[in-house]
Structures are given as structure tokens and as C-alpha cells.
Biotite code that builds the C-alpha atoms (Angstrom):
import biotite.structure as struc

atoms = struc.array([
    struc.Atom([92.589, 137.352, 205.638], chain_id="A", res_id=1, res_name="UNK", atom_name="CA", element="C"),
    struc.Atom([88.961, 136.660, 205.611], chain_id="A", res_id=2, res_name="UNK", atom_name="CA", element="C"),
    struc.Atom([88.111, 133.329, 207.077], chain_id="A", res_id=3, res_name="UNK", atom_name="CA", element="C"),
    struc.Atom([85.510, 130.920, 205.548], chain_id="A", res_id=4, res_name="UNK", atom_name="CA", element="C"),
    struc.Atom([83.743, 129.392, 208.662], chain_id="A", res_id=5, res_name="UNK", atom_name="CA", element="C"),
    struc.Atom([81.205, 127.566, 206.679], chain_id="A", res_id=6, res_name="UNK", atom_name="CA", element="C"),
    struc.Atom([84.053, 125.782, 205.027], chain_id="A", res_id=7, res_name="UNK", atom_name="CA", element="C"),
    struc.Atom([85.892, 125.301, 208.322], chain_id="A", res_id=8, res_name="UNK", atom_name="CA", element="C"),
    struc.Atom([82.387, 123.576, 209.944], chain_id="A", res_id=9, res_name="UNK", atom_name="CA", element="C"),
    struc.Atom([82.595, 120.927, 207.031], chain_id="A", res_id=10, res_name="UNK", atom_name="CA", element="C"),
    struc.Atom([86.330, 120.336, 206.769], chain_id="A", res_id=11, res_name="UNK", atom_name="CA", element="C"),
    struc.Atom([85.340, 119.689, 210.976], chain_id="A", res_id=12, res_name="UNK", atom_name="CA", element="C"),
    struc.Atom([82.156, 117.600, 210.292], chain_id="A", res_id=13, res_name="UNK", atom_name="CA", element="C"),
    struc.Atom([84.180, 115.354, 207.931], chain_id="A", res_id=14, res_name="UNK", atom_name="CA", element="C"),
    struc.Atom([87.342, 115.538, 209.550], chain_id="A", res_id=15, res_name="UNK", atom_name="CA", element="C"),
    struc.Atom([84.511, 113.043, 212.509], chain_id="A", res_id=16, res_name="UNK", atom_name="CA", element="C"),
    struc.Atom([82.793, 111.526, 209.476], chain_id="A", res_id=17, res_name="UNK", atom_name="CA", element="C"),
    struc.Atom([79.495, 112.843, 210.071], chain_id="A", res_id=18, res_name="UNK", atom_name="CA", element="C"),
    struc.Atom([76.706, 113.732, 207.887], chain_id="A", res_id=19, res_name="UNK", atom_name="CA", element="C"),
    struc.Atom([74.994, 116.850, 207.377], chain_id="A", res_id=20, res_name="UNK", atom_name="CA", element="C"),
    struc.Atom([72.008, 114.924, 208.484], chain_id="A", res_id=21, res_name="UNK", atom_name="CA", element="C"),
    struc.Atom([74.166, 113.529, 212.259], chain_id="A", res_id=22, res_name="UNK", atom_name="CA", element="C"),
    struc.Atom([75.360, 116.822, 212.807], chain_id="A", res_id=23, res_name="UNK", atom_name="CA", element="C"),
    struc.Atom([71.416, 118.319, 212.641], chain_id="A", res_id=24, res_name="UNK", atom_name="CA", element="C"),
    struc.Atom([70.643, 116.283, 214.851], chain_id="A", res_id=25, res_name="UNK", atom_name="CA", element="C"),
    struc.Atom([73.553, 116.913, 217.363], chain_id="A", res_id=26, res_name="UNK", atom_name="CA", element="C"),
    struc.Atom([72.912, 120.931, 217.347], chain_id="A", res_id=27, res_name="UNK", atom_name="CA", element="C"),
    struc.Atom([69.024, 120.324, 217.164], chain_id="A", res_id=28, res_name="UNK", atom_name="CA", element="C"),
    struc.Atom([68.981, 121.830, 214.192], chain_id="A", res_id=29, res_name="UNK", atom_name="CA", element="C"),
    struc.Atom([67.370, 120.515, 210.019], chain_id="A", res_id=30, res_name="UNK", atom_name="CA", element="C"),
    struc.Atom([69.577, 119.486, 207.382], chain_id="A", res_id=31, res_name="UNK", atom_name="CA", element="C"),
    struc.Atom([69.117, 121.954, 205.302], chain_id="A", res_id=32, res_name="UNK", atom_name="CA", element="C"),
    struc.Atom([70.318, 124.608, 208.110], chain_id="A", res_id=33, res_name="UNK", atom_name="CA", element="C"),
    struc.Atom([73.707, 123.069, 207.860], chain_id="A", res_id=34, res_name="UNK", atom_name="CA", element="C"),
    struc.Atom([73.676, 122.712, 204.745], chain_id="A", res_id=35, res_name="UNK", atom_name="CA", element="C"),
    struc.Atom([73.181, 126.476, 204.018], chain_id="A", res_id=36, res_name="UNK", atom_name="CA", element="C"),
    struc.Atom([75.855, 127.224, 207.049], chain_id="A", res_id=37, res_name="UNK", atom_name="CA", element="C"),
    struc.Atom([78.536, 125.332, 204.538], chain_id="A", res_id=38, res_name="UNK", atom_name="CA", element="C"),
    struc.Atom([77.276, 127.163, 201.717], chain_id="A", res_id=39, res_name="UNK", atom_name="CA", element="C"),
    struc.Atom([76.612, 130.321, 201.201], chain_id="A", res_id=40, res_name="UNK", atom_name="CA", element="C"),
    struc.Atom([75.717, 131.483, 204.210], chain_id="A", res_id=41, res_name="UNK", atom_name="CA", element="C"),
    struc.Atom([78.592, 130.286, 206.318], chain_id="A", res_id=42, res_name="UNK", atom_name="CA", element="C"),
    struc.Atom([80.651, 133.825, 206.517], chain_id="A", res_id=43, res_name="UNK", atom_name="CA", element="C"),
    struc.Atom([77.037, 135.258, 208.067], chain_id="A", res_id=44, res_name="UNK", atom_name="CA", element="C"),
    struc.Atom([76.777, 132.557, 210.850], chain_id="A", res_id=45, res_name="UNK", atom_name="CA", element="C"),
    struc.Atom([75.732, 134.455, 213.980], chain_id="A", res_id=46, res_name="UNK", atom_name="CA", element="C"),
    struc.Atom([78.800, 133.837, 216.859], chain_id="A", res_id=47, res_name="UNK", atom_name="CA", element="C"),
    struc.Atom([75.912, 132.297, 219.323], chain_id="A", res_id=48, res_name="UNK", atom_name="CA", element="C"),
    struc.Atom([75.158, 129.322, 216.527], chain_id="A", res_id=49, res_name="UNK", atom_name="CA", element="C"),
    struc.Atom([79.063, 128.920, 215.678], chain_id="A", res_id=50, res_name="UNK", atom_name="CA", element="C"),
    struc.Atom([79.670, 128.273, 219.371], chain_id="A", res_id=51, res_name="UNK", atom_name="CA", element="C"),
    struc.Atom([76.708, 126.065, 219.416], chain_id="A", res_id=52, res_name="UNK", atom_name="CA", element="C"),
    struc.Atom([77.584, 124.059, 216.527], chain_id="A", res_id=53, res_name="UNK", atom_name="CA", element="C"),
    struc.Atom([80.822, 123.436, 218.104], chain_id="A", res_id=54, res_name="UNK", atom_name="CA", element="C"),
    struc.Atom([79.438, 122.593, 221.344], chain_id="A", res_id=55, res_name="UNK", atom_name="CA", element="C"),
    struc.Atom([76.871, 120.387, 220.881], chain_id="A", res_id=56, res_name="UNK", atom_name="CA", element="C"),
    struc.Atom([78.263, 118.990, 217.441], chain_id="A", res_id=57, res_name="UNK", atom_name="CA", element="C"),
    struc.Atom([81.635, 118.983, 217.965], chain_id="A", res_id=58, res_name="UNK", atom_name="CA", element="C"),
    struc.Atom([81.420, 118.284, 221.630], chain_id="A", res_id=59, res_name="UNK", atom_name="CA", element="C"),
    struc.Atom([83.235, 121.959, 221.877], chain_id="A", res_id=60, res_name="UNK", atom_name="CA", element="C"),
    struc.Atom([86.473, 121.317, 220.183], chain_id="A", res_id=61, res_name="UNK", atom_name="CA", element="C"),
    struc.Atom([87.322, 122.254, 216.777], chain_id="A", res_id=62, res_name="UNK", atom_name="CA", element="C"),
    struc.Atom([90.827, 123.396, 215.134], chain_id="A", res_id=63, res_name="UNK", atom_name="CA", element="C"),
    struc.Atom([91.060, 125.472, 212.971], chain_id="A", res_id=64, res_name="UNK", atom_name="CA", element="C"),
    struc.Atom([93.904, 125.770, 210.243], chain_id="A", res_id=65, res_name="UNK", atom_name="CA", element="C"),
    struc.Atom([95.539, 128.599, 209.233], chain_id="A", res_id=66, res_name="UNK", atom_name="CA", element="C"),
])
């Protein structure tokens, strides 16, 4: 089962109605950047920025649905 972690990161980000935009700016990071991360580029997300999305975005919890 291959896992879709870009899609998982906005289900989360909506699930606290945030914006691409508030999230950015949680994780220190552009727009754009998460933008890409729930696009395409999501199932190539480095485990250092997952876990840093989560932690500074998510203030370290996120659930994740099988």
C-alpha cells in the first residue's frame, strides 16, 4: 500500500483549518513549498521536513488514516 503523504499533510492542514499560506509560516517555510509538498511532490518529502511540518505546523501531532 503506498501512502500519499502529501495528501495526508492537507487532509491534516484542513482537518485545523489552515491555509497553505498559515502553515508556511508555522514551518518557516513559502507557500508555494507546501503547496508543491500536497502536489506532486508529496510522496518525495524528505523524513527530516515531514517531521518538521508536523512539529512546528501541527504542533507534532498528526493521525493518520488507514
Amino acid at each position: 500500500m503506498k501512502i500519499d503523504i502529501g495528501k495526508l499533510i492537507k487532509e491534516a492542514r484542513e482537518k485545523q483549518n489552515l491555509t497553505q499560506e498559515e502553515l508556511a509560516q508555522k514551518v518557516g517555510k513559502k507557500r508555494s513549498y507546501i503547496s508543491r509538498i500536497e502536489g506532486v511532490e508529496g510522496s518525495n518529502i524528505k523524513l527530516k521536513t515531514l517531521i518538521e511540518i508536523v512539529d512546528k505546523g501541527f504542533k507534532g501531532k498528526i493521525t493518520i488514516d488507514l
